[in-house]
C-alpha beads as a LAMMPS data file, in Angstrom:
LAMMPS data file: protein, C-alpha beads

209 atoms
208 bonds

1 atom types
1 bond types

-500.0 500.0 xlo xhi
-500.0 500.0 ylo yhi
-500.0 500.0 zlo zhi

Masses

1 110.0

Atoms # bond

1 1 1 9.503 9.941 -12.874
2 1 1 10.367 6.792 -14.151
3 1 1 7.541 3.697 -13.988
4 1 1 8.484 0.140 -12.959
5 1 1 8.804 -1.430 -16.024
6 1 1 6.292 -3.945 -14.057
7 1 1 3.933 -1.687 -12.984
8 1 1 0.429 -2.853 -14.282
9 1 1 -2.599 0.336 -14.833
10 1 1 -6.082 -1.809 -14.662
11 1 1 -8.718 0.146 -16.381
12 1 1 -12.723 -0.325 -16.084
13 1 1 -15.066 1.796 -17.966
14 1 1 -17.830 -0.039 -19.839
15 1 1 -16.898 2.094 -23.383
16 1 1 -14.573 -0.015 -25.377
17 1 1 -13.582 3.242 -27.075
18 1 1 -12.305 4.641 -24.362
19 1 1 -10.438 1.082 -23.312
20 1 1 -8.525 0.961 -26.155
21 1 1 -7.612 4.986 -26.429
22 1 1 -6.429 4.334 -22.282
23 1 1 -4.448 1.472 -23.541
24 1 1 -3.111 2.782 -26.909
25 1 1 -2.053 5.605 -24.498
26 1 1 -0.470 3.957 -21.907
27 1 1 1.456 1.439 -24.812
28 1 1 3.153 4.656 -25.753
29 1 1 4.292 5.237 -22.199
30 1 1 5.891 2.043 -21.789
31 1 1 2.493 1.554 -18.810
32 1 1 1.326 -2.007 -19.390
33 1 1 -2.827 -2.060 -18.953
34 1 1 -5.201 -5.024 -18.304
35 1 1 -8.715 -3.884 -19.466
36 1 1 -12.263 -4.889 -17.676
37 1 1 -15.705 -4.089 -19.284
38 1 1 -17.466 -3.680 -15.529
39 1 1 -16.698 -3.540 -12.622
40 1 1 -18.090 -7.421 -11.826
41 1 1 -15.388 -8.659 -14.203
42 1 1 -12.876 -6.627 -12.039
43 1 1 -13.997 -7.675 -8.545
44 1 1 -14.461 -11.615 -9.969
45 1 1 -10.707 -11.160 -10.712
46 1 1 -10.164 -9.863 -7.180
47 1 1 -11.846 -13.215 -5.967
48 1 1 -10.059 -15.765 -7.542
49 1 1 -6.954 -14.184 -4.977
50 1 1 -5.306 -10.990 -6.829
51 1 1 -3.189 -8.681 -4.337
52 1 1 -1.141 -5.779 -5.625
53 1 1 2.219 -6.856 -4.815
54 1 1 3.747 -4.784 -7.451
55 1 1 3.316 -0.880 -8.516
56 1 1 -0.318 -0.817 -10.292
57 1 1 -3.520 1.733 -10.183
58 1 1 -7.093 1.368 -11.097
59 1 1 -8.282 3.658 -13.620
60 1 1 -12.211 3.526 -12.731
61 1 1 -15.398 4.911 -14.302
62 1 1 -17.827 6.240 -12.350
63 1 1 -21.079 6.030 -14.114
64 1 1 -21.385 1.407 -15.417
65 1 1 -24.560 -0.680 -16.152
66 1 1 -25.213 -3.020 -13.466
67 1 1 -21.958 -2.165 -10.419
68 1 1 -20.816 1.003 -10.648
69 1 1 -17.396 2.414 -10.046
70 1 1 -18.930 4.082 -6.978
71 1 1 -19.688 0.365 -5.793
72 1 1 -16.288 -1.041 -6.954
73 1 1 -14.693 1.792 -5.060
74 1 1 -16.452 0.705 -1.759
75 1 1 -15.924 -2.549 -1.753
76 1 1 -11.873 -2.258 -2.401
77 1 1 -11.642 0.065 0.371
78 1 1 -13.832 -2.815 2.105
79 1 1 -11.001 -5.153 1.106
80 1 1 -7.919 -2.744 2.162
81 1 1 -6.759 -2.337 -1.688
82 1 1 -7.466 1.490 -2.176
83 1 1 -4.044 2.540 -0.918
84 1 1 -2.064 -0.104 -2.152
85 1 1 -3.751 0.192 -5.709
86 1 1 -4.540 3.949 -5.637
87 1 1 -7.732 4.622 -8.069
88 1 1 -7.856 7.483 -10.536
89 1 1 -11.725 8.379 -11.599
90 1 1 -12.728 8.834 -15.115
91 1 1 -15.475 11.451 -14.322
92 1 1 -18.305 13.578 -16.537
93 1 1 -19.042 16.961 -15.596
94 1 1 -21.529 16.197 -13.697
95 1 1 -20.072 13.575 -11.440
96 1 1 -17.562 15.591 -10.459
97 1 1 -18.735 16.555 -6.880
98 1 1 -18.904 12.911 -6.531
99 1 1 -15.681 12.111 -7.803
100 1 1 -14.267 15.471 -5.405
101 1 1 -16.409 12.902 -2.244
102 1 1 -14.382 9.553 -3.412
103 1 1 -10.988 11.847 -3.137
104 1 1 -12.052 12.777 0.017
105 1 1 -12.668 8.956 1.390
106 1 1 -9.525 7.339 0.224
107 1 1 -9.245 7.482 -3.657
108 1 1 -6.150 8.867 -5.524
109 1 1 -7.369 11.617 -8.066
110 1 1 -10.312 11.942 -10.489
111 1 1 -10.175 12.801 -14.130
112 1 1 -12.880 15.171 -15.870
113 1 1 -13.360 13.173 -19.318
114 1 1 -12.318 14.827 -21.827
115 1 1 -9.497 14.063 -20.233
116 1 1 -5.776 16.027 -21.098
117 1 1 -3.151 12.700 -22.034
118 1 1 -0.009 14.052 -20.219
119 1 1 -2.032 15.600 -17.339
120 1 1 -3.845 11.563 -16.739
121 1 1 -0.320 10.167 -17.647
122 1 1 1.389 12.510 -14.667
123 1 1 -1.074 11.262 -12.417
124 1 1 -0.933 7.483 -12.859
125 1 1 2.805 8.015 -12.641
126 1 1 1.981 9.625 -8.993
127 1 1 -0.301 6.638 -8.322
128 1 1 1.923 4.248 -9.326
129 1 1 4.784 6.006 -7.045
130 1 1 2.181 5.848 -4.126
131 1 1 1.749 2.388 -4.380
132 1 1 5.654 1.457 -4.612
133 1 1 5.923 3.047 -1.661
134 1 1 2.728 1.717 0.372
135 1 1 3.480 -1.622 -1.289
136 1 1 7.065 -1.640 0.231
137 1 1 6.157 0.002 3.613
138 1 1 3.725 -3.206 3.861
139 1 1 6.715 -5.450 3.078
140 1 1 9.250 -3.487 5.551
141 1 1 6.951 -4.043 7.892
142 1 1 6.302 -7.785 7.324
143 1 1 9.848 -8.215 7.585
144 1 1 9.870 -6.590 11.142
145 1 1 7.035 -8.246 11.870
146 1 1 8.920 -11.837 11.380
147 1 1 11.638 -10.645 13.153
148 1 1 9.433 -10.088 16.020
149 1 1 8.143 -13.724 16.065
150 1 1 11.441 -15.094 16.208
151 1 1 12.540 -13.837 19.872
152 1 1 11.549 -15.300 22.593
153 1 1 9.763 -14.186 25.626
154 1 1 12.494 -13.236 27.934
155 1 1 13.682 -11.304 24.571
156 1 1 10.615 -9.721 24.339
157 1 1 10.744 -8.842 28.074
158 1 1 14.257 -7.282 27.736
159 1 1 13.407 -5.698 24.267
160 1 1 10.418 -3.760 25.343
161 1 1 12.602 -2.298 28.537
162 1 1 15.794 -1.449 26.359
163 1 1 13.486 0.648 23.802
164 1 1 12.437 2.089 27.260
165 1 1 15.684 3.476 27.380
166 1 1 16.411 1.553 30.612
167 1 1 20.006 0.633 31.605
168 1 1 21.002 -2.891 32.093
169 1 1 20.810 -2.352 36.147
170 1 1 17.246 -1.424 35.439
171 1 1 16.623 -4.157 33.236
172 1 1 18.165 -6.738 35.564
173 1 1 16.255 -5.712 38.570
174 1 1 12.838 -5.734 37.201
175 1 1 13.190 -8.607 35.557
176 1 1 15.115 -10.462 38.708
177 1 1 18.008 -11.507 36.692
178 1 1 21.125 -11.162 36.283
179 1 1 22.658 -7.876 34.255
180 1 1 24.940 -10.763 32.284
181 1 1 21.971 -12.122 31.253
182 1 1 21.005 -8.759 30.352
183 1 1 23.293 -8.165 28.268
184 1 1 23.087 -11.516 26.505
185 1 1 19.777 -11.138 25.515
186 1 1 19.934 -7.416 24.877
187 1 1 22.590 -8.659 22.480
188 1 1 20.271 -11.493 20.755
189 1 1 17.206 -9.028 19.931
190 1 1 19.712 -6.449 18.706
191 1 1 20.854 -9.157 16.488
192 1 1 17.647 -10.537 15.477
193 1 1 16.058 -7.294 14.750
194 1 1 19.128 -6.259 13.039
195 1 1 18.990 -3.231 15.069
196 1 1 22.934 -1.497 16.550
197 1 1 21.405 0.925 19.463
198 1 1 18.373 1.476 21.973
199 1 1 17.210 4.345 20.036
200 1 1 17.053 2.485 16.821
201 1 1 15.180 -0.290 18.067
202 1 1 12.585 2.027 19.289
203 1 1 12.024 3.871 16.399
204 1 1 11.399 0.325 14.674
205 1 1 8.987 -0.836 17.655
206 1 1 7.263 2.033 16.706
207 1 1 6.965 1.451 13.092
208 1 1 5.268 -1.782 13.805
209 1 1 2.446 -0.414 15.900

Bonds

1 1 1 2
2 1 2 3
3 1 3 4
4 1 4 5
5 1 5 6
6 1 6 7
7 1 7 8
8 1 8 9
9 1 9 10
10 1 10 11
11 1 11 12
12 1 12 13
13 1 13 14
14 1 14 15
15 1 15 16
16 1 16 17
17 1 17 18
18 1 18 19
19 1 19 20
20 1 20 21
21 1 21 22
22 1 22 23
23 1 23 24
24 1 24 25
25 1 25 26
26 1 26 27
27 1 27 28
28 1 28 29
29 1 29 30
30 1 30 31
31 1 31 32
32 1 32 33
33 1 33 34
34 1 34 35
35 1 35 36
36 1 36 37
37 1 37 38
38 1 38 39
39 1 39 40
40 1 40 41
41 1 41 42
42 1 42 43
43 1 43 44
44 1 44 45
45 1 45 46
46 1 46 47
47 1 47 48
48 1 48 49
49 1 49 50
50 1 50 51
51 1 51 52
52 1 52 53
53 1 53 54
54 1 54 55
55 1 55 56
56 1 56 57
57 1 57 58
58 1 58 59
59 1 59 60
60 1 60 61
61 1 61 62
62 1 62 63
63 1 63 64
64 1 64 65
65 1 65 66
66 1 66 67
67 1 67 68
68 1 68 69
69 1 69 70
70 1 70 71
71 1 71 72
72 1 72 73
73 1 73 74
74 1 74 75
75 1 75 76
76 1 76 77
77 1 77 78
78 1 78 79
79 1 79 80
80 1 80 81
81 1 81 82
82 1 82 83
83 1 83 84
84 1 84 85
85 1 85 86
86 1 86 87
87 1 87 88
88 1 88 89
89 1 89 90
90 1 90 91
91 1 91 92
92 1 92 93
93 1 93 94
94 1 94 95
95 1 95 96
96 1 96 97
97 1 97 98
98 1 98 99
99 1 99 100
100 1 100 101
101 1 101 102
102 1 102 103
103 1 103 104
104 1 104 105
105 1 105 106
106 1 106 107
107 1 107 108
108 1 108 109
109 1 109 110
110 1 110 111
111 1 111 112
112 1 112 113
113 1 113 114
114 1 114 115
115 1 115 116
116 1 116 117
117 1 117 118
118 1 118 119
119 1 119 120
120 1 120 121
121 1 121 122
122 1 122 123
123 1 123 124
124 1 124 125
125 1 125 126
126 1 126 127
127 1 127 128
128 1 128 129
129 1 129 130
130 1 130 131
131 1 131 132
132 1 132 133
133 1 133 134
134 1 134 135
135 1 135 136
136 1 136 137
137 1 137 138
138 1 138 139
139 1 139 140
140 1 140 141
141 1 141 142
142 1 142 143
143 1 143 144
144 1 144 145
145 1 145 146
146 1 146 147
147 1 147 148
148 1 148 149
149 1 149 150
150 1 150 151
151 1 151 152
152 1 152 153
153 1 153 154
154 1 154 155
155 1 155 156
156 1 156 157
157 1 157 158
158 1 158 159
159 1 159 160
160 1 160 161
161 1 161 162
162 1 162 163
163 1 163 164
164 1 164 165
165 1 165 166
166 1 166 167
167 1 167 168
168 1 168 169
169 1 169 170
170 1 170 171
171 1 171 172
172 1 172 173
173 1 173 174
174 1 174 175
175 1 175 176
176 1 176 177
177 1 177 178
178 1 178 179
179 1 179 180
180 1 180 181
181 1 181 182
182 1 182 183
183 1 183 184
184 1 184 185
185 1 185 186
186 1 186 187
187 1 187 188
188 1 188 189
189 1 189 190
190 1 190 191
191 1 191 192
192 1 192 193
193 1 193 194
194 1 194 195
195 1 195 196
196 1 196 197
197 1 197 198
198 1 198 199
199 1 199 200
200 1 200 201
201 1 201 202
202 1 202 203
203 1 203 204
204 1 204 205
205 1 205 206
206 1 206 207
207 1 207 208
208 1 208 209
């Protein structure tokens, strides 16, 4: 598995020796890193208007003076960033039933420290690849959503009845028009939602909900 050469792995653990070994690691992967100290260095980055529009994962410790990853970890899922930047957990033995509990509500993967290189490599690979595709599943669908916007209301009316599976007939009498008017507007939304059957716009109505 191949990473996007602008893929970014964001690392927060309060030891600077382990910092540098994640980023010495990841240098020799071809992985770009940005490292934080804590977690309130992380989130203050967050504020000043970060979203992960591009592949990247947050390598997070658990156990920090002052925030702790725990706390990070909440307030990211808080902020709807845990599946579009997938976190990895740098765990001790004992943290590991928490670690197992953070899996369980939303985050990626943990990693028992000392951790194996290619075994945490393989898995920020996977993280990355989980948030190329949630990243542009988000986009896919803020393209359909603009499509949406841009038909109008008696498009909308006849839209919603096509992906029904209704004839033009069908459509014309509960709407009280016309079935060339039908099939005029049928023929706008299929081009605006650059769509070539009934069945195809439905499965992308359905995507959007």
């Amino acid at each position: 598995m191949q990473p996007a050469p602008d893929a970014t792995v964001f690392i927060v653990d309060d030891d600077e020796s382990v910092r540098e070994a994640l980023a010495w690691l990841l240098r020799s992967r071809h992985l770009p890193s940005e490292r934080y100290a804590d977690a309130e260095s992380f989130e203050a980055m967050l504020e000043r208007g970060f979203a992960p529009t591009q592949p990247c994962c947050l390598l997070l410790d658990v156990r920090m003076p002052g925030m702790s990853g725990l706390a990070l970890f909440e307030r990211l899922a808080q902020r709807g960033l845990v599946e579009a930047m997938p976190v990895i957990f740098l765990t001790g033995h004992a943290d590991v039933p928490t670690a197992v509990d953070m899996v369980k509500r939303g985050a990626f993967d943990f990693c028992e420290k000392p951790f194996s290189d290619n075994a945490l490599v393989d898995r920020i690979e996977q993280a990355l690849q989980r948030a190329r595709e949630v990243q542009a599943a988000r986009r896919e669908r803020d393209r359909l959503a603009a499509r949406l916007a841009e038909l109008t209301e008696r498009e909308r009316d006849v839209m919603r009845l096509v992906a029904r599976g209704l004839p033009n007939k069908l459509i014309a009498d509960e709407l009280a028009i016309s079935v060339r008017t039908v099939e005029v507007h049928r023929a706008r939304v299929f081009d605006k939602m650059e769509v070539k059957s009934a069945v195809e716009l439905a499965n992308v109505l359905r995507d959007l909900v």
